[in-house]
C-alpha positions, 0 to 999 in steps of 0.5 A: 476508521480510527485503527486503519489511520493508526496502521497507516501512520505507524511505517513508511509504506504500508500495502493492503492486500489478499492473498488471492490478488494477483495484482497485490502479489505484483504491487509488493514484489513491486516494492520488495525488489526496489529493496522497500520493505512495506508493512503488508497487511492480508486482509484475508488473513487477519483479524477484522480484515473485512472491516479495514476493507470497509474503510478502505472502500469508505476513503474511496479506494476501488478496488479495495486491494492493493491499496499502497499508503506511502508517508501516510498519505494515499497512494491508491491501487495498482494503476496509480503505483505503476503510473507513478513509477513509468513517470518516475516518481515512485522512487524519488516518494519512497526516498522521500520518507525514508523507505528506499535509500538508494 
C-alpha cells in the first residue's frame, strides 16, 4: 500500500491499466488527446503488478482497471471519468493540478 501511495503522489495524473482492457485503452486515449500526459502504469507488464492490483481493490476500486488518480486524489474507473467529463468537470481538475493548460 505504502508504494501504490508513493506512484500516485509522485505525477499529476496517474492511470492504472492492462493492456488487454479495452476500457483502459479509452480512458488514456481519453486523456492522451486532451493533451494530458498521465503516468500509465501496465499492471499486466510490470513487476508486482498483481500486488498494486490488490491494493487498488483494497482502496475500493472495482474494477481494479482503468483506475485514474488525478492531484493524488481517487478518481475512480472509467464511468466515473466519463461522468466528470459529460458534466465538465474533468478539464477544470486536470487545469487544477497542473496536467492540462489549455
Amino acid at each position: 500500500m505504502e508504494k501504490l501511495q508513493k506512484m500516485i503522489s509522485e505525477k499529476p495524473v496517474v492511470i492504472f491499466s492492462k493492456n488487454s482492457c479495452c476500457m483502459s485503452h479509452s480512458i488514456k486515449t481519453l486523456f492522451v488527446d486532451f493533451g494530458v500526459n498521465p503516468t500509465i502504469y501496465e499492471l499486466d507488464e510490470i513487476n508486482r503488478g498483481k500486488e498494486i492490483e490488490h491494493a487498488l481493490a483494497q482502496l475500493g476500486c472495482s474494477p481494479t482497471v482503468p483506475v485514474v488518480f488525478i492531484g493524488g486524489q481517487l478518481v475512480g474507473g472509467a464511468n466515473q471519468v466519463m461522468s466528470l467529463h459529460l458534466n465538465r468537470s474533468l478539464i477544470p481538475m486536470l487545469k487544477s493540478v497542473g496536467a492540462l493548460w489549455v
